[in-house]
GUBA-369289 format. One record per residue (C-alpha): residue number from 1; residue in three letters; x, y, z. Coordinates in Angstrom, 2 decimals, always signed. Example, Ala and Ser with C-alpha at 12.3 -4.5 7.8 and 13.67 -1.06 7.14 Angstrom:
REM residues 2
- 1|ala|+12.30|-4.50|+7.80
- 2|ser|+13.67|-1.06|+7.14
***
This chain:
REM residues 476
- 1|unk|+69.50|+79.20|+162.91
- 2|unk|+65.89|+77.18|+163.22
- 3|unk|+64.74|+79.42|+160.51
- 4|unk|+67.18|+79.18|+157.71
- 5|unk|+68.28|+75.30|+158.50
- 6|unk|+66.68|+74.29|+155.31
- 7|unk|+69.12|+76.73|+152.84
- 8|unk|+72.44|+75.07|+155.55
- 9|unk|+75.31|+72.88|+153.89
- 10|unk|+76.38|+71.44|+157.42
- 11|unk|+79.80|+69.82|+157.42
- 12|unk|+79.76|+67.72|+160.60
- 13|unk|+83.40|+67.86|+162.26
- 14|unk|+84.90|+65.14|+164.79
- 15|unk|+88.19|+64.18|+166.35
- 16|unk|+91.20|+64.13|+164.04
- 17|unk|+89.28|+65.14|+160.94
- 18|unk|+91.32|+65.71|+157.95
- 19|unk|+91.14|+69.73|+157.13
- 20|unk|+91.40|+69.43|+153.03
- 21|unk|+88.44|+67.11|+153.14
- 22|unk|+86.37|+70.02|+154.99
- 23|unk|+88.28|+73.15|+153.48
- 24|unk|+88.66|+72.30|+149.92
- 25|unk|+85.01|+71.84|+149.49
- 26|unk|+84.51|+75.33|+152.05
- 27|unk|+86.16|+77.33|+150.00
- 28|unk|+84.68|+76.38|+146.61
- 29|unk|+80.95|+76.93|+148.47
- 30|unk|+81.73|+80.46|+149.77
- 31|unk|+80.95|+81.41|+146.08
- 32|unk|+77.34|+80.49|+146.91
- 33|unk|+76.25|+84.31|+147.24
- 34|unk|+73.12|+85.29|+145.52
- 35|unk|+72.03|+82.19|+146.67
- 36|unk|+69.98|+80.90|+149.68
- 37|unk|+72.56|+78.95|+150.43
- 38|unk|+75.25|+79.15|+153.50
- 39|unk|+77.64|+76.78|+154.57
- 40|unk|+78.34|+75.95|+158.14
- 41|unk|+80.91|+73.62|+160.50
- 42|unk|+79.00|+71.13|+163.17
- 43|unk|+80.31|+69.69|+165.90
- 44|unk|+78.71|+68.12|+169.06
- 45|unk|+80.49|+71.23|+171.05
- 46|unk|+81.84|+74.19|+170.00
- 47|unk|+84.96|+73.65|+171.15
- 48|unk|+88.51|+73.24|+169.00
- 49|unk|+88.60|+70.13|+167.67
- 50|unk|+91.88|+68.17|+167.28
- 51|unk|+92.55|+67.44|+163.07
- 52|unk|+94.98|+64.58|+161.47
- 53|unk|+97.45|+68.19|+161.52
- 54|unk|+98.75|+70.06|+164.35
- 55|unk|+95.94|+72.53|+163.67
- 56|unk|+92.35|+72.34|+165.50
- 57|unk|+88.86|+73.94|+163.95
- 58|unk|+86.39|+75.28|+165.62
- 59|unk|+82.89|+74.28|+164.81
- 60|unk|+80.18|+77.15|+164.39
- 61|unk|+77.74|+75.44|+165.40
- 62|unk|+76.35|+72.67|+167.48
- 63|unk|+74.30|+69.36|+166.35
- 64|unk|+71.68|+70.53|+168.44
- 65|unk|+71.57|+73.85|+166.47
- 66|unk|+71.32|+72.35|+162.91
- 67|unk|+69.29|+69.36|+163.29
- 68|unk|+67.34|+69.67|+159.72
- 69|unk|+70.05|+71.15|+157.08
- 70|unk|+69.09|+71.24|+152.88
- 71|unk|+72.35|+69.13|+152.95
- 72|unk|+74.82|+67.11|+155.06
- 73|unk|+78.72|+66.60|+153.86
- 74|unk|+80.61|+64.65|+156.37
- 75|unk|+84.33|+64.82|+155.71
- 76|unk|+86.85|+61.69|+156.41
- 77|unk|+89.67|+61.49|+159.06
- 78|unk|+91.93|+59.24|+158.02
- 79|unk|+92.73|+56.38|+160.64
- 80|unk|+90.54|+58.29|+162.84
- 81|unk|+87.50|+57.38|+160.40
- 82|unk|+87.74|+53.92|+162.43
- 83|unk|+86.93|+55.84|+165.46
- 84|unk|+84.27|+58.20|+163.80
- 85|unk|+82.37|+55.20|+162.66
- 86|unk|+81.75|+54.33|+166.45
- 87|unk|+81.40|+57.95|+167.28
- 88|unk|+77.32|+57.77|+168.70
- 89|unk|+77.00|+61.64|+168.52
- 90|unk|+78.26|+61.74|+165.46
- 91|unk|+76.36|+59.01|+163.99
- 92|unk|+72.64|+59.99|+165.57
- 93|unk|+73.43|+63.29|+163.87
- 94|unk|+74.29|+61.76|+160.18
- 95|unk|+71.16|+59.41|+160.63
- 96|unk|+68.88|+61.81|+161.11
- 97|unk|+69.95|+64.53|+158.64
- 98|unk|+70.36|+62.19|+156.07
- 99|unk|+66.77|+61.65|+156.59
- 100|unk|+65.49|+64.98|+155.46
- 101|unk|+68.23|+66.52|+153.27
- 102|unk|+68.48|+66.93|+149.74
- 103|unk|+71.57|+65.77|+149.31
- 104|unk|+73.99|+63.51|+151.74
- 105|unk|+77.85|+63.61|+150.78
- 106|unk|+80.99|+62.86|+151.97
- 107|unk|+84.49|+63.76|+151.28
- 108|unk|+87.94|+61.59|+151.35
- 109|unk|+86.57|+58.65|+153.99
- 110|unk|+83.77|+60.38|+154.85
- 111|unk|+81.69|+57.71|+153.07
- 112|unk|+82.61|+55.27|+156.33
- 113|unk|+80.67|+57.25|+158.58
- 114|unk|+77.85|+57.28|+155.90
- 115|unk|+78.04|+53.49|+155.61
- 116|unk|+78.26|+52.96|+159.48
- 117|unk|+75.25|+55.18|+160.02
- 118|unk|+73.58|+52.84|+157.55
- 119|unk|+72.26|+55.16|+154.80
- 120|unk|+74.60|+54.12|+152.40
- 121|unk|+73.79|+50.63|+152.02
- 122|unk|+72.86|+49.26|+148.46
- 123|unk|+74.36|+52.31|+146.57
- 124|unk|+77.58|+53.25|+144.98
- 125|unk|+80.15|+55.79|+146.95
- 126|unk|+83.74|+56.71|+146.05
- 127|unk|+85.99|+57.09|+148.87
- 128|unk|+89.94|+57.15|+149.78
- 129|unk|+91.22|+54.27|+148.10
- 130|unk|+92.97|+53.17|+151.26
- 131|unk|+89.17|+52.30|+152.67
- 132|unk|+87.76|+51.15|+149.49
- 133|unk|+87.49|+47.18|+150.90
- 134|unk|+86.22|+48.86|+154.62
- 135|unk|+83.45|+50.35|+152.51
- 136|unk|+82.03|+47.28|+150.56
- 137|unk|+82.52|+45.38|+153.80
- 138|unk|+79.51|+47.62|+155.05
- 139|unk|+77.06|+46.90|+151.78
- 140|unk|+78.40|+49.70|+149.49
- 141|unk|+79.51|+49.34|+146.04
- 142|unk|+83.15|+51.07|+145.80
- 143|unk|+83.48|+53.65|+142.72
- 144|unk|+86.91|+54.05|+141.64
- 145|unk|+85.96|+57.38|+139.79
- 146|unk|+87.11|+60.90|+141.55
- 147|unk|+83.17|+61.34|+142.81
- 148|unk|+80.10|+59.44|+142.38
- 149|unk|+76.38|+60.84|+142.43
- 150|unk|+74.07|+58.27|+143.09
- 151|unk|+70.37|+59.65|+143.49
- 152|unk|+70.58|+62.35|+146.23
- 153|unk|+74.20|+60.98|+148.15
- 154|unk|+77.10|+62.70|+146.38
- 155|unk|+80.55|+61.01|+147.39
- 156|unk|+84.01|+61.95|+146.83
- 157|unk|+87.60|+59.96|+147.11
- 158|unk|+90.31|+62.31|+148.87
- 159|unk|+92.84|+64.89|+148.22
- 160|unk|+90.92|+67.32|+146.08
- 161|unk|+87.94|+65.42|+145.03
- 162|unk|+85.68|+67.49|+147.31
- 163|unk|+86.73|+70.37|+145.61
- 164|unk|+86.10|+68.40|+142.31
- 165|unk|+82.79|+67.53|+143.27
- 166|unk|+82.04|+70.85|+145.22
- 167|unk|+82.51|+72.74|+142.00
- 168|unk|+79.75|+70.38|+140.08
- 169|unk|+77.57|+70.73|+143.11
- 170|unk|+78.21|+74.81|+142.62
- 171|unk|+77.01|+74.40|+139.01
- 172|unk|+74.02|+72.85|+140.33
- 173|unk|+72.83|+75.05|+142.80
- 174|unk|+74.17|+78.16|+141.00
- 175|unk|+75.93|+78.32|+137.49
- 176|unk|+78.06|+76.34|+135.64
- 177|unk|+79.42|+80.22|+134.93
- 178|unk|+79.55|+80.70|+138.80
- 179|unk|+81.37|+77.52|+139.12
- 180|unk|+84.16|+78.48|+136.61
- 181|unk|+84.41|+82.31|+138.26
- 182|unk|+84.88|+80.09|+141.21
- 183|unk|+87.58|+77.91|+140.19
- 184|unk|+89.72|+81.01|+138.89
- 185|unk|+89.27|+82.56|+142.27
- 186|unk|+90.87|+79.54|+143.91
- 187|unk|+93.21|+79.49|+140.98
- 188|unk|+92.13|+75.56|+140.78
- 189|unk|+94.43|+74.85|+137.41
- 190|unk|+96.21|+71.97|+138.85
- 191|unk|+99.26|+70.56|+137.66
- 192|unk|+100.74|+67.74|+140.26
- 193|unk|+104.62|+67.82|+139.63
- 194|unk|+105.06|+64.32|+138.98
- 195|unk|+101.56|+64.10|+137.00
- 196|unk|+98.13|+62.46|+138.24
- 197|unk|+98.43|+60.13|+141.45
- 198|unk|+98.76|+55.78|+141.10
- 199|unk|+95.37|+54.84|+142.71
- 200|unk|+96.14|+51.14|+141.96
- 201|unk|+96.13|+49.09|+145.23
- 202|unk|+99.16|+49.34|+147.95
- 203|unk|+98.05|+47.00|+150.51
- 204|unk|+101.23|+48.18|+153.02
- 205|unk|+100.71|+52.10|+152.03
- 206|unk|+96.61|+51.78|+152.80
- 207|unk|+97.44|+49.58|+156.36
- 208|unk|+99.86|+52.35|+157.19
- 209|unk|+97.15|+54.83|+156.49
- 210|unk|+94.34|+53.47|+159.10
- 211|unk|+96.66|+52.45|+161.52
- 212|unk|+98.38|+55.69|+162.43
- 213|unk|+98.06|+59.40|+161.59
- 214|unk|+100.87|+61.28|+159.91
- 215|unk|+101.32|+64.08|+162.43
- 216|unk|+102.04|+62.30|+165.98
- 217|unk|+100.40|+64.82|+168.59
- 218|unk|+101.03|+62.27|+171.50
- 219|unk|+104.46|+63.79|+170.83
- 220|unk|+104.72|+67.60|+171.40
- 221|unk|+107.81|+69.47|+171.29
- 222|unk|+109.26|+71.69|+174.21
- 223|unk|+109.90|+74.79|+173.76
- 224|unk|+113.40|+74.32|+174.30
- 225|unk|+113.42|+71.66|+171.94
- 226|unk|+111.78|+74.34|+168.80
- 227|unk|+114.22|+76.86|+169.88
- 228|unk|+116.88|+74.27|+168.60
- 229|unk|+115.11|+72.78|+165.16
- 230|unk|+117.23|+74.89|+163.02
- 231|unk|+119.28|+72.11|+160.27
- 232|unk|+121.85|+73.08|+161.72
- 233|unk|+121.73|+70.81|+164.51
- 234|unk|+121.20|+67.97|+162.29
- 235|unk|+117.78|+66.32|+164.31
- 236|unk|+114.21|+67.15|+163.57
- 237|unk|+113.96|+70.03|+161.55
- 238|unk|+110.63|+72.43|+161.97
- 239|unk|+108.68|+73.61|+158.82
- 240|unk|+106.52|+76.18|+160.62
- 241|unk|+103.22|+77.46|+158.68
- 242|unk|+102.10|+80.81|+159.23
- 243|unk|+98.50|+81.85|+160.38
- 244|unk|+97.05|+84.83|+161.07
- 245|unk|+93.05|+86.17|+161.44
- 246|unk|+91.44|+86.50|+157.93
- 247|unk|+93.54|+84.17|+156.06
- 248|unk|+92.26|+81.93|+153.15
- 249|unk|+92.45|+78.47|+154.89
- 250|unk|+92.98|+76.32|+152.41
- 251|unk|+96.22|+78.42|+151.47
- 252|unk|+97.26|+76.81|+154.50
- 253|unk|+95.79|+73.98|+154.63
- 254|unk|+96.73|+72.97|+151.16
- 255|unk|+100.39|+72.84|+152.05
- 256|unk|+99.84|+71.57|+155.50
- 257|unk|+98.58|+68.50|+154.45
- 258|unk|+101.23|+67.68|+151.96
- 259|unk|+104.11|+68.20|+154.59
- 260|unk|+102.17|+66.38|+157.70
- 261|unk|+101.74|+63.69|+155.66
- 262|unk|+105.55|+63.64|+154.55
- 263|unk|+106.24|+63.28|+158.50
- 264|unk|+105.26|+59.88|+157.80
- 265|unk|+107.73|+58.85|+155.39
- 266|unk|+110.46|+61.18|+156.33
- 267|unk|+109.74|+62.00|+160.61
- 268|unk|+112.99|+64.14|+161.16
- 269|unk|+110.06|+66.70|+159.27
- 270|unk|+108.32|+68.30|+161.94
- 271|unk|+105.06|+70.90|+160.69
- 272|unk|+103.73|+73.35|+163.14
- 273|unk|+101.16|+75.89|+162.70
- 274|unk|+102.17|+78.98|+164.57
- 275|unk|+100.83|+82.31|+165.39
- 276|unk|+101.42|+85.26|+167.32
- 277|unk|+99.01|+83.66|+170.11
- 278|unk|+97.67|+80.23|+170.46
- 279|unk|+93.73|+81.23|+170.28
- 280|unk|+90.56|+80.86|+167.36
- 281|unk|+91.18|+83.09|+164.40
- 282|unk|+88.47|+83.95|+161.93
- 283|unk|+89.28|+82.96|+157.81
- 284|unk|+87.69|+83.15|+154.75
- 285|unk|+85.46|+79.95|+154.87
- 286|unk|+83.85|+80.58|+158.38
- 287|unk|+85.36|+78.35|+160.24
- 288|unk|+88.20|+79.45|+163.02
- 289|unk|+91.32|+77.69|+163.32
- 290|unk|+93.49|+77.34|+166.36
- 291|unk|+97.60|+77.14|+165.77
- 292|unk|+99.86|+74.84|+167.34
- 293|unk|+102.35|+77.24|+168.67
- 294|unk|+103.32|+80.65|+168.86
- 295|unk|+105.62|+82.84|+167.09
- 296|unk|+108.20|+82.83|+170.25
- 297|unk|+107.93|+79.27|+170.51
- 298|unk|+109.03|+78.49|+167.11
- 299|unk|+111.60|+81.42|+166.04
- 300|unk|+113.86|+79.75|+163.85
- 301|unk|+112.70|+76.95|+162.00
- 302|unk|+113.73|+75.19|+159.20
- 303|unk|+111.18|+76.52|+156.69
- 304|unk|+108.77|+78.76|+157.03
- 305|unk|+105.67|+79.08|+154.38
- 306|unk|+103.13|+81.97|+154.56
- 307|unk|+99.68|+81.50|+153.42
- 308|unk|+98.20|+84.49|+151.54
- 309|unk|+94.45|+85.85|+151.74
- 310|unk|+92.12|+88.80|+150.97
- 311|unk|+92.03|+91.93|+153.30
- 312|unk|+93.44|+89.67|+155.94
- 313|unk|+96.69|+89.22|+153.92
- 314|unk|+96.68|+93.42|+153.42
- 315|unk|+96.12|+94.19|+157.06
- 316|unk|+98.92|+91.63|+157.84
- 317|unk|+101.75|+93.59|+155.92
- 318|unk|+101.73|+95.94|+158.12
- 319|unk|+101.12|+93.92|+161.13
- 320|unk|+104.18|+94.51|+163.44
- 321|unk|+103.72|+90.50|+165.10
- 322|unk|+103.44|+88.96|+161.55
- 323|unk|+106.30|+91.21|+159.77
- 324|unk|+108.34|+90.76|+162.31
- 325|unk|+108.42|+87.24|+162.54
- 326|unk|+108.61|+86.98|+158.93
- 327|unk|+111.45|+88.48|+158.65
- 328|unk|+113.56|+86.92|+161.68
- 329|unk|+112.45|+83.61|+160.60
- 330|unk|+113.34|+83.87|+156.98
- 331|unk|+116.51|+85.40|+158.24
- 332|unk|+117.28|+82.14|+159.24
- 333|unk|+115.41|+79.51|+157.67
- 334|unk|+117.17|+77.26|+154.58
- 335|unk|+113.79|+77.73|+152.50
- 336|unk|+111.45|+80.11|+152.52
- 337|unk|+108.00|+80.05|+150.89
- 338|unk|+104.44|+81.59|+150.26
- 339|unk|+101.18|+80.77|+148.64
- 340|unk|+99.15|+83.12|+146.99
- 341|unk|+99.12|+86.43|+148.09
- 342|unk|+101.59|+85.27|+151.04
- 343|unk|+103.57|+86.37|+148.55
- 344|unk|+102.68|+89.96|+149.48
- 345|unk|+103.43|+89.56|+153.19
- 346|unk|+107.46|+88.29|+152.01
- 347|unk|+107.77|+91.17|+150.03
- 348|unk|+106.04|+93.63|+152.37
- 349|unk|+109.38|+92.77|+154.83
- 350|unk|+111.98|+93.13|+151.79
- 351|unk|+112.34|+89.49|+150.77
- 352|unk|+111.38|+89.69|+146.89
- 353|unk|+113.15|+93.32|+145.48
- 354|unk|+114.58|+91.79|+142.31
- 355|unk|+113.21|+88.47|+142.43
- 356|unk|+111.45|+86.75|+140.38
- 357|unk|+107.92|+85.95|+142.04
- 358|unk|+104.04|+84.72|+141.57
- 359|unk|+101.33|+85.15|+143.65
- 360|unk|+97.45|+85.07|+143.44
- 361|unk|+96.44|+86.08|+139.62
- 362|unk|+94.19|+89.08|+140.31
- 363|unk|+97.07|+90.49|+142.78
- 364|unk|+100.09|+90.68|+140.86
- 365|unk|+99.58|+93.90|+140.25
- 366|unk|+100.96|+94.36|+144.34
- 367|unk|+104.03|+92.67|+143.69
- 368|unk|+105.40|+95.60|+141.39
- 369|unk|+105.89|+98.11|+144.19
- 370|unk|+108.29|+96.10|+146.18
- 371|unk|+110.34|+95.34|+143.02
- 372|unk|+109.00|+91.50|+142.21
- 373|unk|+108.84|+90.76|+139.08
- 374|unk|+105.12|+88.52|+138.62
- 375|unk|+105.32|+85.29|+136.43
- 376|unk|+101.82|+83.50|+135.87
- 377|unk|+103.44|+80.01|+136.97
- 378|unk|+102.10|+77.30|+139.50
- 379|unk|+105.28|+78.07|+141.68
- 380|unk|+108.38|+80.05|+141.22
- 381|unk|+111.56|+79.48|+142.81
- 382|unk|+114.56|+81.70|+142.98
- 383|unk|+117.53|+80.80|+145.53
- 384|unk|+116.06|+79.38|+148.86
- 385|unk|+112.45|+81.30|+148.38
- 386|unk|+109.89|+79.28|+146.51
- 387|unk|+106.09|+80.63|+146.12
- 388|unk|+103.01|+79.47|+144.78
- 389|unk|+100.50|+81.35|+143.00
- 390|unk|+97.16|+81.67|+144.39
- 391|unk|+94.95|+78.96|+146.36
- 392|unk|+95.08|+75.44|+144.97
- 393|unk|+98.67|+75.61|+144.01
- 394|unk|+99.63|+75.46|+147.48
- 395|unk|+99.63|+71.85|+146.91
- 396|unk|+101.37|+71.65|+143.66
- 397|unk|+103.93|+73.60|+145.58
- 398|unk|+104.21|+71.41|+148.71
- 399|unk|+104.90|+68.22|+146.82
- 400|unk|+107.04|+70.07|+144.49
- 401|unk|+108.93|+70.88|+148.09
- 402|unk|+108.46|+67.35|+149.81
- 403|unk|+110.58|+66.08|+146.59
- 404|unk|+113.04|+68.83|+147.36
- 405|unk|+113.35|+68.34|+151.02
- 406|unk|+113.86|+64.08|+150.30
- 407|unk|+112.98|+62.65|+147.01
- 408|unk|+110.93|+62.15|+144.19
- 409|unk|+109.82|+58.84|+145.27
- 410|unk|+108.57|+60.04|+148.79
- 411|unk|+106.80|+62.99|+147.02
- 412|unk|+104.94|+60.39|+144.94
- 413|unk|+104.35|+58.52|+147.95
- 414|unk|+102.84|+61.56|+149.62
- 415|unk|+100.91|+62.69|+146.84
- 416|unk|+99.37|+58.49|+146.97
- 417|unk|+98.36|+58.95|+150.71
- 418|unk|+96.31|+62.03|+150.44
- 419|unk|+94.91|+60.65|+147.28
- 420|unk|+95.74|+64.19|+145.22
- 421|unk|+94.43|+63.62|+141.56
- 422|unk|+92.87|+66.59|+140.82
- 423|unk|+90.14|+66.04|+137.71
- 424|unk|+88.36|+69.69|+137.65
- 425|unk|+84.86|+68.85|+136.03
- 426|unk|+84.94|+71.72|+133.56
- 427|unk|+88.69|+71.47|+132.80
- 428|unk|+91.41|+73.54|+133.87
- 429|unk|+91.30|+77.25|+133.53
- 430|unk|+91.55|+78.92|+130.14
- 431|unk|+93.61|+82.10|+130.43
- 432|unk|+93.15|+83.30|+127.32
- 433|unk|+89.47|+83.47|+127.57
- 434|unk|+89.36|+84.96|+131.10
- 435|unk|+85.53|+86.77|+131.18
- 436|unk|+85.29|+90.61|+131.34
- 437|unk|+84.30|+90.58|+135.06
- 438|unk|+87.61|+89.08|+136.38
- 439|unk|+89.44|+90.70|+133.76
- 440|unk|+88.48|+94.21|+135.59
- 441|unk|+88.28|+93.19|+138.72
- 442|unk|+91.94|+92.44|+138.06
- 443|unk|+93.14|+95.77|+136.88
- 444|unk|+91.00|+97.31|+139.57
- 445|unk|+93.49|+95.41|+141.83
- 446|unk|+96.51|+96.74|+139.79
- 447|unk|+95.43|+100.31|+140.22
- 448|unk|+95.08|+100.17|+143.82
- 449|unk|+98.14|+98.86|+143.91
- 450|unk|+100.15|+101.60|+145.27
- 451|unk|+97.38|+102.54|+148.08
- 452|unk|+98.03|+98.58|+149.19
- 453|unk|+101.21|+99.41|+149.53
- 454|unk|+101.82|+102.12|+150.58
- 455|unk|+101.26|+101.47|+154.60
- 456|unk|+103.51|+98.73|+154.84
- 457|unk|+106.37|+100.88|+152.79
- 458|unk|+106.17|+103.46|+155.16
- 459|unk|+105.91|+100.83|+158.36
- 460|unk|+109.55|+99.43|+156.30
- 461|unk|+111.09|+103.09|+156.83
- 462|unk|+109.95|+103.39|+159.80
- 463|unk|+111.42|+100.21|+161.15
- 464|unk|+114.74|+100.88|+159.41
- 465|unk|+115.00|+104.19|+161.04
- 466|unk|+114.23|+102.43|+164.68
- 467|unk|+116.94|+100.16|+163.71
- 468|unk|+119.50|+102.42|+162.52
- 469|unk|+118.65|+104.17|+165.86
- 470|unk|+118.83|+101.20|+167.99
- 471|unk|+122.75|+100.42|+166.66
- 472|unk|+123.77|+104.16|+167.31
- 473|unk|+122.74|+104.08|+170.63
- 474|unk|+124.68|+100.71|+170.51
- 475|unk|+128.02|+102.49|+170.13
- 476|unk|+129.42|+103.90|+172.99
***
């Protein structure tokens, strides 16, 4: 990597990192082609690394193997910031990047690590308002505002001010016309379901926050114990979140967040990230992801929400592991949901025929053949199946559902500790100027529409005939 390390955008990982502050701002980058710009994930090992979810991320790369990128972003961890600052490795690294980059950023409480490797002091950083009086304790000015650029250091508050900032930083280094195509890609026209987030100082809500992380994985189920989640037995009740190789991570990780954090307010919530095995698997932004549990482990949970994807999402509606689960877990489960294209994968198996349903813009052309019926909303619902359209709305979505599953109070609550007020810096999107490009790339979509589907229609016939078989051979 020696020889492109001055084109990297390294985003250093460590222990219980929080996934949206690294994803959202992943995601928005992978536009950066035509560029000499890559992104990358750092960690002092390539190992998994445990997240503030019960999801771990592999880094790419090593410390050693990036040691001069054009630009450092260091995402936040929640409480385990605290332990970041301390974190030697991780602070040698941050020191001596930020020494030769272009630009030094941060994401959600990333800005503590800045400050406690000392190349913050003097300047003004925005950060999760929950660490706002840890910041200025270390010489930094706090910025309330969404994300702050102050000289070369470009700082961001949480929730999805990386992906705010990300998408100024794209304009920058690209287009402000790259940015846009960008933020219709991730379908980033947010609209929070209880409107923008109270910022205002909660002194027991921010101790809460760097005290304890939302998902407790001192505490791991049994497998015995997942086999009974069900709400039928009245205890903890498992919203399991589907993964599979190829997927657009922040599809998942979008929603992931939202319902981990709920965990804190309401703990008989339980969210797992399963998977047919528990290994790495490859998605959109470069980075691999490794679940919580498997498919087996976790086979009737209380909800179950599929994230959507690219060619990752089309190979996986025909995928016997993924369908299959799908459909035995929705079979079961009191609410069943997708984001983006996940949309596809539900009605791959049979779940949408007649329904009402919304999925990633420049798919919903795919949703015809199965007999869904494609509204351009942020999420539809219809009975106990709720779906988001593409990307970004994932979180939209999963408050939208947090309010559902307790109240509208918690949701708020929720929507407070991940610090979610999205502020797009070109506005939201304008669908009735959509550009030519998109516009065709769309119906391109629509006319392939039948060749998508046709492979997973003819794996549904041939999985009703096995079943029709398997009963007559039932019958004596």
């Amino acid at each position: 990597m020696a020889g492109h390390e001055k084109q990297l955008i390294a985003f250093p990982v460590h222990p219980g990192v929080t996934p949206l502050d690294v994803v959202g701002p992943l995601t928005v980058l992978r536009n950066l082609s035509g560029t000499p710009y890559r992104t990358v994930v750092v960690g002092e090992r390539i190992a998994p690394t445990e997240t503030d979810t019960r999801m771990r991320v592999v880094p790419a790369a090593t410390f050693a193997e990036v040691p001069r990128p054009y630009a450092v972003v260091v995402p936040g961890g929640g409480a385990a910031t605290l332990s970041a600052m301390e974190d030697e490795a991780l602070l040698g690294y941050v020191r001596s990047t930020a020494g030769t980059a272009e630009l030094v950023g941060s994401t959600g409480a990333g800005a503590l690590v800045l400050a406690a490797a000392g190349v913050l002091e003097g300047r003004r950083a925005a950060v999760h308002w929950a660490y706002a009086d840890l910041l200025e304790s270390r010489g930094v000015t706090y910025a309330p505002e969404r994300w702050v650029a102050d000289g070369r250091f470009l700082t961001a508050a949480g929730g999805s001010a990386g992906i705010d900032m990300m998408l100024a930083l794209l304009a920058r280094l690209k287009s402000r016309s790259a940015a846009t195509l960008a933020q219709l890609f991730m379908e980033y026209d947010p609209e929070p379901p209880f409107g923008p987030s109270d910022r205002s100082g909660d002194g027991e809500l921010a101790r809460l926050l760097r005290t304890s992380p939302a998902a407790d994985r001192r505490r791991p189920a049994r497998a015995e114990e997942l086999i009974r989640m069900p709400a039928a037995t009245g205890g903890e009740r498992t919203i399991a979140v589907v993964l599979y190789p190829g997927l657009t991570l922040l599809d998942l990780v979008g929603p992931l967040q939202v319902l981990t954090e709920l965990e804190r307010f309401a703990p008989q919530y339980r969210t797992v990230v399963v998977a047919a095995r528990i290994e790495p698997m490859a998605t959109d932004v470069g980075a691999e992801v490794v679940p919580d549990q498997t498919f087996a482990q976790v086979p009737h949970p209380y909800a179950i929400v599929v994230p959507g994807g690219r060619g990752g999402t089309i190979r996986s509606m025909s995928d016997p592991e993924v369908r299959g689960y799908v459909r035995a877990a929705a079979a079961s489960a009191a609410i069943v949901g997708s984001v983006c294209t996940g949309s596809l994968i539900l009605a791959s198996v049979g779940l949408l025929a007649g329904r009402p349903a919304t999925t990633n813009w420049f798919f919903s052309g795919v949703l015809r053949p199965f007999g869904a019926h494609y509204h351009r909303k942020r999420w539809v619902e219809h009975g106990n199946v709720i779906m988001s359209a593409g990307v970004s709305a994932g979180i939209d979505m999963a408050l939208y559902l947090a309010a559902r599953l307790t109240d509208e109070a918690t949701a708020r609550r929720v929507q407070r500790a991940i610090d979610y007020d999205p502020q797009p810096p070109f506005g939201g999107i304008d669908w009735g100027h959509v550009p030519l490009l998109p516009r065709a790339m769309r119906g391109a979509v629509g006319l392939a529409a039948p060749v998508i589907a046709a492979r997973p229609m003819w794996v549904s016939r041939v999985e009703r005939r096995s079943r029709r078989d398997s009963t007559r051979a039932a019958v004596p």
